[in-house]
N, CA, C and O atoms as a MOPAC input file, in Angstrom:
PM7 MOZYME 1SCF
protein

 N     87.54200 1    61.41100 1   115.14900 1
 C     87.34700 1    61.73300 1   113.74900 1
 C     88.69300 1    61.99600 1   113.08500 1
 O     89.53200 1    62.80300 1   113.48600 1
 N     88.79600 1    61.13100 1   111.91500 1
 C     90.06300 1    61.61400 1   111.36500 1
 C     90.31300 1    62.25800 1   110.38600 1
 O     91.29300 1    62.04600 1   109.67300 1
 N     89.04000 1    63.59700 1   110.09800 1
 C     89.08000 1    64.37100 1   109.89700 1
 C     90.01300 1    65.75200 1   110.55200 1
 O     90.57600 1    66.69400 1   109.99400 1
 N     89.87700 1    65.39000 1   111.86500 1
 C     90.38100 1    66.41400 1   112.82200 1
 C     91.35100 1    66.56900 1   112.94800 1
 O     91.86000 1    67.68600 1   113.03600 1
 N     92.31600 1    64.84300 1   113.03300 1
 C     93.29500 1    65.11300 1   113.22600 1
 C     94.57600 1    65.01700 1   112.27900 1
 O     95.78100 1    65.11600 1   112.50800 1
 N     93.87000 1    64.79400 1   111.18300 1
 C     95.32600 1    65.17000 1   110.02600 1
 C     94.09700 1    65.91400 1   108.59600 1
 O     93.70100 1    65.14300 1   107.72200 1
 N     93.68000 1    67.32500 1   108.58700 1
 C     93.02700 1    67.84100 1   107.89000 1
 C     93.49700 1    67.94300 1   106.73800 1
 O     92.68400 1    68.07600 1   105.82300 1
 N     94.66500 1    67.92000 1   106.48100 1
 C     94.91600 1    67.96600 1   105.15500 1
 C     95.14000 1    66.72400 1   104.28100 1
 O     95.13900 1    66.85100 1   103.05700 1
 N     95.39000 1    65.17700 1   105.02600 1
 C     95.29800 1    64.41500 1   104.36600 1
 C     94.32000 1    63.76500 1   103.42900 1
 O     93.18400 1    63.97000 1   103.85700 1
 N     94.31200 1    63.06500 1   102.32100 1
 C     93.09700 1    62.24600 1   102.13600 1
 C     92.40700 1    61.40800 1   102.54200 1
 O     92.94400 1    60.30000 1   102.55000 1
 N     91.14800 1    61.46100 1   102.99200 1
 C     90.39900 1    60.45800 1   104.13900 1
 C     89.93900 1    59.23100 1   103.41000 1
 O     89.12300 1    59.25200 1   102.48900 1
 N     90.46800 1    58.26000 1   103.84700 1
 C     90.03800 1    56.70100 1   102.86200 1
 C     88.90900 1    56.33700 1   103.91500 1
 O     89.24200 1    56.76500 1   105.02000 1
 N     88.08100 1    55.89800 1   103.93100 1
 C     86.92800 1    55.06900 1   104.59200 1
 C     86.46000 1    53.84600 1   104.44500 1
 O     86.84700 1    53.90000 1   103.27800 1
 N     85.97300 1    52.74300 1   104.52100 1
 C     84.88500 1    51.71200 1   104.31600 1
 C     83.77500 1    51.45000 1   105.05800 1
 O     83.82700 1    51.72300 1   106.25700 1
 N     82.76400 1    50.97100 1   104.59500 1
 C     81.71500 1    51.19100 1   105.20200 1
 C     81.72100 1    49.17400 1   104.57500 1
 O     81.68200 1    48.70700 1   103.43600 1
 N     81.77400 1    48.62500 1   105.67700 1
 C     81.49400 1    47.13500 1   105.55700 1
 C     80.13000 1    46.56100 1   105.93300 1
 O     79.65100 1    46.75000 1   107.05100 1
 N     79.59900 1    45.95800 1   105.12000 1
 C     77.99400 1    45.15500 1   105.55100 1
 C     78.28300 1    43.75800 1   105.95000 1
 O     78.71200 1    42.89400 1   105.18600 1
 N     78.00600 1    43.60000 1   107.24100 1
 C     78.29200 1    41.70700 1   107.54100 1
 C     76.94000 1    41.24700 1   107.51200 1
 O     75.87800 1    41.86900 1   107.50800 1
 N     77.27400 1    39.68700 1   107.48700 1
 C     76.09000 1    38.96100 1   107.55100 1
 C     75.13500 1    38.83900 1   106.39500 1
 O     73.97800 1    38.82500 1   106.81500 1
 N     75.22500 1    38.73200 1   104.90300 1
 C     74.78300 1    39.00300 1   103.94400 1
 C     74.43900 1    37.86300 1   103.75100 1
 O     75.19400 1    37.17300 1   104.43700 1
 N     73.44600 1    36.96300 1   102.99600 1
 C     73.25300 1    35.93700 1   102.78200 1
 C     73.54600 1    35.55600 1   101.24200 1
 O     73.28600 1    36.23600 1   100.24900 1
 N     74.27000 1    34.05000 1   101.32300 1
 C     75.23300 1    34.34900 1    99.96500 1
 C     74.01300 1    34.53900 1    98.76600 1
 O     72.84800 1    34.14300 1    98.73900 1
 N     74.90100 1    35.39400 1    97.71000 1
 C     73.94100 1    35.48300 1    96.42300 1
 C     73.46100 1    36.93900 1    96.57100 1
 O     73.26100 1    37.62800 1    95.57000 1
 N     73.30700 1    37.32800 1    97.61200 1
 C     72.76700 1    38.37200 1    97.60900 1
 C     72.82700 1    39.73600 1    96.78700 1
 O     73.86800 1    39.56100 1    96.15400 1
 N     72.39900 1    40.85200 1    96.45100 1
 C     72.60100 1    41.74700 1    95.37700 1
 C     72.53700 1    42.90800 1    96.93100 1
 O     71.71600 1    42.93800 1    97.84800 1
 N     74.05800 1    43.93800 1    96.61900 1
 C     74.27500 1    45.40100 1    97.46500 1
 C     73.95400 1    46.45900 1    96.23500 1
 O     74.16700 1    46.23100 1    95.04400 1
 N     73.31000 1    47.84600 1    96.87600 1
 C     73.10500 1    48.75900 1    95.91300 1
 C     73.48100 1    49.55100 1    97.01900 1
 O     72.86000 1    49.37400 1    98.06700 1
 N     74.70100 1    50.68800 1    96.96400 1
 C     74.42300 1    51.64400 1    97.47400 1
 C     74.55400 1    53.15200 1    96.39600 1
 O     75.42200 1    53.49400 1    95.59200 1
 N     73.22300 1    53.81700 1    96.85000 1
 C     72.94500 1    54.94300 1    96.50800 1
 C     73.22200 1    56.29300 1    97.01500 1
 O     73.59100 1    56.52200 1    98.16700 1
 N     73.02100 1    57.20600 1    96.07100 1
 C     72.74900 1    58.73600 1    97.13500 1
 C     71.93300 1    59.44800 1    95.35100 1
 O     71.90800 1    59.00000 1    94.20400 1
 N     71.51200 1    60.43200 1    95.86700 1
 C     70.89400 1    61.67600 1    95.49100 1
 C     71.67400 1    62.93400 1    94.53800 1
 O     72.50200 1    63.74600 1    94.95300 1
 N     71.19600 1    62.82300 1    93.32000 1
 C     71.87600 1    63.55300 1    92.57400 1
 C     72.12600 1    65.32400 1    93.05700 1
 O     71.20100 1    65.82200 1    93.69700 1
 N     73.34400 1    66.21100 1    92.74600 1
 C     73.23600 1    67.37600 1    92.95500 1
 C     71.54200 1    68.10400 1    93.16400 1
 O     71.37700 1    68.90300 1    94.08600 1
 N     70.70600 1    67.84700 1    92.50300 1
 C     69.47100 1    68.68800 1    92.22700 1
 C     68.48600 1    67.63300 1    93.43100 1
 O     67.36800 1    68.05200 1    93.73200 1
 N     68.91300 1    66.49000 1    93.96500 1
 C     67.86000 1    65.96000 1    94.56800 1
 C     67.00300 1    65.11800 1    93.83000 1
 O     66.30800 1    64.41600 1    94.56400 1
 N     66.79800 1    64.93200 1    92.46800 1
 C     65.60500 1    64.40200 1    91.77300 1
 C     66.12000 1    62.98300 1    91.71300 1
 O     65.46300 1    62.33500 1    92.52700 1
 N     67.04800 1    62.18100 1    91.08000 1
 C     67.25600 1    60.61400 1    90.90100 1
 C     68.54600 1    60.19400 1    91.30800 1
 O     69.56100 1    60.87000 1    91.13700 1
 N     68.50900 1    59.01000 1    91.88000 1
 C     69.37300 1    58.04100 1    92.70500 1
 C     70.78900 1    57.73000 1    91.66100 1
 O     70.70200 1    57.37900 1    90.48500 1
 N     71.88000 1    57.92100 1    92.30300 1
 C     73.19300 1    57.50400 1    92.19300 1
 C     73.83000 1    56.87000 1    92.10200 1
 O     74.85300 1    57.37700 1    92.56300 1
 N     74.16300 1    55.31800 1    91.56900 1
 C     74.54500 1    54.04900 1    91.93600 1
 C     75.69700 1    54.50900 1    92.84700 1
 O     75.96500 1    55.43000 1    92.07500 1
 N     76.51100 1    54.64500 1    93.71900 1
 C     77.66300 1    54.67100 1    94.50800 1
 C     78.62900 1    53.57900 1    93.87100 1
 O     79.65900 1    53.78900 1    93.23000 1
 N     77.90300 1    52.06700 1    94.28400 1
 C     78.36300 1    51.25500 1    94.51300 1
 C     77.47300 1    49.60400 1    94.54200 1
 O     76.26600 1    49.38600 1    94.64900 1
 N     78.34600 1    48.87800 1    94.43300 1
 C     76.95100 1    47.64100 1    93.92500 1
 C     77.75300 1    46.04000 1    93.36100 1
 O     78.50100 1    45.83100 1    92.40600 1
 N     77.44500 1    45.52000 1    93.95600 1
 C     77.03000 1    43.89500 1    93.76900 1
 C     76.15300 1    42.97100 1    93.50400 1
 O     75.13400 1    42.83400 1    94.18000 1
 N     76.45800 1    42.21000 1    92.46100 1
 C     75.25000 1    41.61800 1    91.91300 1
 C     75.43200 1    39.97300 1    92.82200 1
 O     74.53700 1    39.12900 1    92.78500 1
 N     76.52100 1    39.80800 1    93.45800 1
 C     76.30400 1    38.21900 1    93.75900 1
 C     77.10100 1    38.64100 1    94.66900 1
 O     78.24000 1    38.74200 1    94.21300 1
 N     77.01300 1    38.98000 1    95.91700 1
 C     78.20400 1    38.81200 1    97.18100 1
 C     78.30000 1    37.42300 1    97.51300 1
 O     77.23100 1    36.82100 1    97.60900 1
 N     79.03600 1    36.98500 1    97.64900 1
 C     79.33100 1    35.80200 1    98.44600 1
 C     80.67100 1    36.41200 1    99.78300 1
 O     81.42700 1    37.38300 1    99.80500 1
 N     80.45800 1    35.44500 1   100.59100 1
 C     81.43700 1    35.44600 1   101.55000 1
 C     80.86300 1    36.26000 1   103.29500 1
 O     81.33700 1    36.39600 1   104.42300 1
 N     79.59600 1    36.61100 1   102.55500 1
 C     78.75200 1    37.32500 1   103.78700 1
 C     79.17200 1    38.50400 1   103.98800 1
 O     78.87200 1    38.75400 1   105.15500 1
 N     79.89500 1    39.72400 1   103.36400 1
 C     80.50900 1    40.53000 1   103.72600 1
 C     80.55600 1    41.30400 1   102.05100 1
 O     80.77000 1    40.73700 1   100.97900 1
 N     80.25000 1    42.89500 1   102.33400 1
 C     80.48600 1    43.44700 1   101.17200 1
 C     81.36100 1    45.16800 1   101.91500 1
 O     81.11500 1    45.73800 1   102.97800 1
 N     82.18400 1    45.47000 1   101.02500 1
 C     82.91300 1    46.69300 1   101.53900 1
 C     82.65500 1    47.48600 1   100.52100 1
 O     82.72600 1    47.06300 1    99.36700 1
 N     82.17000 1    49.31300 1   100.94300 1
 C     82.50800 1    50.20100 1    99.77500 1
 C     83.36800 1    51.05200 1   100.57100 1
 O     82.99200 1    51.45300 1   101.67300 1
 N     84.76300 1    51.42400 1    99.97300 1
 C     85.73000 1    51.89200 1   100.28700 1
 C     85.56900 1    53.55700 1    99.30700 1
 O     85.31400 1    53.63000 1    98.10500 1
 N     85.75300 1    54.47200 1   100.04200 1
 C     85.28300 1    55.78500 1    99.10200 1
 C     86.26300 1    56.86800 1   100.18500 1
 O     86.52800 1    56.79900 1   101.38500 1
 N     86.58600 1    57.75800 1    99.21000 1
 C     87.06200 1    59.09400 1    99.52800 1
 C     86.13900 1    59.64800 1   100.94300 1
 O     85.04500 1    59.10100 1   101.08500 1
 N     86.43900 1    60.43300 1   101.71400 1
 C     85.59100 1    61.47300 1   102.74800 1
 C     85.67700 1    62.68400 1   102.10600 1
 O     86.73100 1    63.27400 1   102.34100 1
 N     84.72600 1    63.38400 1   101.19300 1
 C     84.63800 1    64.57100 1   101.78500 1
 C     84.15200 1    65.56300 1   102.49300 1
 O     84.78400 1    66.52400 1   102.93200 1
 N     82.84800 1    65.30000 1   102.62700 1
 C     81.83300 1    65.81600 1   103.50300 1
 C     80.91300 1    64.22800 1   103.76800 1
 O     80.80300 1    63.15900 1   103.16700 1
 N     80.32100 1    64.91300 1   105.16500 1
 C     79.13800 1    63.91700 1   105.20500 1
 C     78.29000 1    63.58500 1   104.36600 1
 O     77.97000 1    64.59700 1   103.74400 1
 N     77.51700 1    62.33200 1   103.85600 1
 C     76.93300 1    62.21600 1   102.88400 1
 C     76.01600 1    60.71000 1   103.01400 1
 O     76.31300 1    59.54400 1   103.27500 1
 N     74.43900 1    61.62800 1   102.59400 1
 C     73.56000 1    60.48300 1   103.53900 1
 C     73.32200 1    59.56900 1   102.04200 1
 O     73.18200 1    59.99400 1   100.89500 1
 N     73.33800 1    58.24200 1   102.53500 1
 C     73.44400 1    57.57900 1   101.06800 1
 C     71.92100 1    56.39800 1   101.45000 1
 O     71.26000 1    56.44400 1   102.48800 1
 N     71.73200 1    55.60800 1   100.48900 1
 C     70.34500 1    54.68100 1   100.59800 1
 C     70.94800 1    53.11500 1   100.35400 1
 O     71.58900 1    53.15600 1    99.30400 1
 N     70.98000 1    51.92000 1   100.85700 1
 C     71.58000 1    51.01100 1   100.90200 1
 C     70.63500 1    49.99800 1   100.71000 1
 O     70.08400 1    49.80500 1   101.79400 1
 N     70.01900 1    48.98400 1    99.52300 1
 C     69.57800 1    48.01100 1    99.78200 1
 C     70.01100 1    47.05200 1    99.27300 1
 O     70.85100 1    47.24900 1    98.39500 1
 N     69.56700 1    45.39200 1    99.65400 1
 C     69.85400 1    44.15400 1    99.64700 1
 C     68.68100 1    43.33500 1    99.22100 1
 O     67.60300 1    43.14300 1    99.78200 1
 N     69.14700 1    42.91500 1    98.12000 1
 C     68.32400 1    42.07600 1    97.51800 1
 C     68.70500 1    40.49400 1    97.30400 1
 O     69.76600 1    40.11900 1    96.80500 1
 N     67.71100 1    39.67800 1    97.74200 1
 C     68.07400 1    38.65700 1    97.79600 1
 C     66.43700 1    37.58700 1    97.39000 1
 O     65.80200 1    37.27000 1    98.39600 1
 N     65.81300 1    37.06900 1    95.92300 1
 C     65.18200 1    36.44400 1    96.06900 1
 C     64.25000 1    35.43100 1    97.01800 1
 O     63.04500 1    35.21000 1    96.89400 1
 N     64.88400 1    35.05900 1    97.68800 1
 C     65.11900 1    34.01100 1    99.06000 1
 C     64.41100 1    34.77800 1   100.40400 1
 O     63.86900 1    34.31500 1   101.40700 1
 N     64.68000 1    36.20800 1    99.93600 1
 C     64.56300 1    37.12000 1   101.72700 1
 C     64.07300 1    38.11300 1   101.10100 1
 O     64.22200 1    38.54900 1    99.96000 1
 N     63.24000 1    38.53400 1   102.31800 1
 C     62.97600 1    40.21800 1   102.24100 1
 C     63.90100 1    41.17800 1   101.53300 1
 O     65.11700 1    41.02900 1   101.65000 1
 N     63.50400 1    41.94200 1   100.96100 1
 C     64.48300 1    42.66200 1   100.79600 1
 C     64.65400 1    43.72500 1   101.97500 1
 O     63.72000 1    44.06600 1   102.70000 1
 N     66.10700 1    44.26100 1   102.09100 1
 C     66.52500 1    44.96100 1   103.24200 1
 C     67.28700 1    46.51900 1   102.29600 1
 O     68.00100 1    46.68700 1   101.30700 1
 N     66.66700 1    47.30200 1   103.22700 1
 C     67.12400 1    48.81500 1   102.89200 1
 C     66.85600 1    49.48200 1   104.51600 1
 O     66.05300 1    49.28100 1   105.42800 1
 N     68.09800 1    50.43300 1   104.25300 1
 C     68.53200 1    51.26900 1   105.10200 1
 C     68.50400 1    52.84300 1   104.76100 1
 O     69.53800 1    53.11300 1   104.14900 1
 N     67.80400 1    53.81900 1   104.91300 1
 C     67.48700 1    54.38500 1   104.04600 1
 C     68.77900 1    56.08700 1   105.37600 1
 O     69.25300 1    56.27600 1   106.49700 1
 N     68.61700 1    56.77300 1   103.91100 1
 C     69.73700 1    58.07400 1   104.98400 1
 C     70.47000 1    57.82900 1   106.07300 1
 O     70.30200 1    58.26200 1   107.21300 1
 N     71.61000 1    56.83200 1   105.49800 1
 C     72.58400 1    56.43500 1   106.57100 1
 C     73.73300 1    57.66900 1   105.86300 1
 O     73.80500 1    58.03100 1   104.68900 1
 N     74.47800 1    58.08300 1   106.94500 1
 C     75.32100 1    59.01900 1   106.59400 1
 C     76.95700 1    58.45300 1   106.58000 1
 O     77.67100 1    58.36500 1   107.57900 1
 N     77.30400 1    58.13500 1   105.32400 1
 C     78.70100 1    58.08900 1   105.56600 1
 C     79.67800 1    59.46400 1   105.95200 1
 O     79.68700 1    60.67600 1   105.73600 1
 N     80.37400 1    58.57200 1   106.56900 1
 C     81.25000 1    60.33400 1   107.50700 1
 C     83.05200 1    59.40700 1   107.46300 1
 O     83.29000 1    58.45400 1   106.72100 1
 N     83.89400 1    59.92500 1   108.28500 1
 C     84.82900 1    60.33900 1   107.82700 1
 C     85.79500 1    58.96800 1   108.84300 1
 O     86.97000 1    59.22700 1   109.10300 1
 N     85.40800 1    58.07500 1   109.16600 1
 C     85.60800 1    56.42600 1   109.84300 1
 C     85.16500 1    55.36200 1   109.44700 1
 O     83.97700 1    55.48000 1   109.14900 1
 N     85.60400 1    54.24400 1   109.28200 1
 C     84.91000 1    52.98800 1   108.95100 1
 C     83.72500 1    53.16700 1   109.42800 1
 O     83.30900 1    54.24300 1   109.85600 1
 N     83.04700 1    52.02600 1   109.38300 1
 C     81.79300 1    51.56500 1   109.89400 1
 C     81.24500 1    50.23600 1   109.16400 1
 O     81.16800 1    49.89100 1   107.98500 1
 N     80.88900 1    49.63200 1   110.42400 1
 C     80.44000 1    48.30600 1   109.75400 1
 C     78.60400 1    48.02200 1   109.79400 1
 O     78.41400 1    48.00800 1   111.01000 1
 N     77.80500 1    47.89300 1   109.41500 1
 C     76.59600 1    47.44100 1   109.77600 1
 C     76.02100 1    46.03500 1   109.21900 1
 O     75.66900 1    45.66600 1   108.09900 1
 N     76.07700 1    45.40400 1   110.49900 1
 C     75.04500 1    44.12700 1   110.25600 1
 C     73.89800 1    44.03800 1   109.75300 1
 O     72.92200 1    44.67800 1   110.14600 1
 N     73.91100 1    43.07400 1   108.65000 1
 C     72.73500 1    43.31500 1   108.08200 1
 C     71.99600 1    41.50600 1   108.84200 1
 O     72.54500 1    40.47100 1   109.22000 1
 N     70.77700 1    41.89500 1   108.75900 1
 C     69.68600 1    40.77000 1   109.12200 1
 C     68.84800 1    40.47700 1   108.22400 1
 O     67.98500 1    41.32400 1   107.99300 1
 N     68.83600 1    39.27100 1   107.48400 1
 C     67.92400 1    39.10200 1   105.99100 1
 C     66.75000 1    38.23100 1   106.49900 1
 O     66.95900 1    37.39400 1   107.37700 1
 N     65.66200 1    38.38900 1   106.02800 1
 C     64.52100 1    37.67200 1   106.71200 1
 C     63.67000 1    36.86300 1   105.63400 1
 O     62.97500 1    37.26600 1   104.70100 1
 N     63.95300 1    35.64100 1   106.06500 1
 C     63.32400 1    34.31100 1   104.90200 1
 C     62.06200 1    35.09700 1   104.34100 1
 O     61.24000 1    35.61100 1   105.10100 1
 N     61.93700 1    35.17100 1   102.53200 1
 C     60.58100 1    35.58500 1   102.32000 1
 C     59.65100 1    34.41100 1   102.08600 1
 O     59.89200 1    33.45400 1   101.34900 1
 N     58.65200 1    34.58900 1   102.74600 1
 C     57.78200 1    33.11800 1   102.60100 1
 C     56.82500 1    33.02000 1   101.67700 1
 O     56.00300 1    32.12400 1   101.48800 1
 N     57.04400 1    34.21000 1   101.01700 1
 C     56.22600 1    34.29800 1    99.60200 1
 C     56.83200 1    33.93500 1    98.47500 1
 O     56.07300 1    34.01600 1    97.50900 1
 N     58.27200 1    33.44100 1    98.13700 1
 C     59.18400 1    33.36600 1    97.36400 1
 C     59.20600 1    31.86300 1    97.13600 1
 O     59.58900 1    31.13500 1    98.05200 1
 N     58.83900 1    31.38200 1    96.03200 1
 C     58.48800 1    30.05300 1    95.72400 1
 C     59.80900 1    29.86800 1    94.22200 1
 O     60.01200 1    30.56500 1    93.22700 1
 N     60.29000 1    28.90900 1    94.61300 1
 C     61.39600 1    28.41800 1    92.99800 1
 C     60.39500 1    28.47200 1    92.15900 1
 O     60.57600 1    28.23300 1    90.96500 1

């Protein structure tokens, strides 16, 4: 944790999503002070390149809500993932929607 070992510095992080299918739309969220409505963090309306990064300050742990929208696919959410104080990457897996007609 590199929190631990230089405490007084500022902690830079990214939290990278691979495997995105192009076009796709990232939302990441969290929970206002009081708990009642969602936060945009962070967000993409068209990733291309299969890969989206949100790069953010550490200051405390902080459980955030992540979904992926993609016409084409299921949509995908990850719900109380905790960003903390290291990269992290998570693969995402998009699943053909077969209800989704042009």
């Amino acid at each position: 944790s590199r929190s631990i070992q230089h405490p007084l510095d500022p902690i830079i992080a990214t939290l990278t999503l691979t495997g995105l299918k192009e076009n796709s739309e990232v939302r990441i969220f969290t929970r206002d002070a009081f708990g009642n409505s969602d936060v945009e963090l962070s967000g993409n309306e068209t990733v291309t390149g299969g890969m989206f990064d949100y790069t953010y300050t550490y200051e405390s742990p902080l459980p955030v809500n992540i979904v992926v929208v993609n016409n084409e696919y299921q949509h995908w959410t990850l719900e109380n993932y905790v960003l903390g104080d290291d990269d992290a990457t998570i693969p995402v897996q998009q699943i053909v929607d077969r209800q989704f007609s042009v």
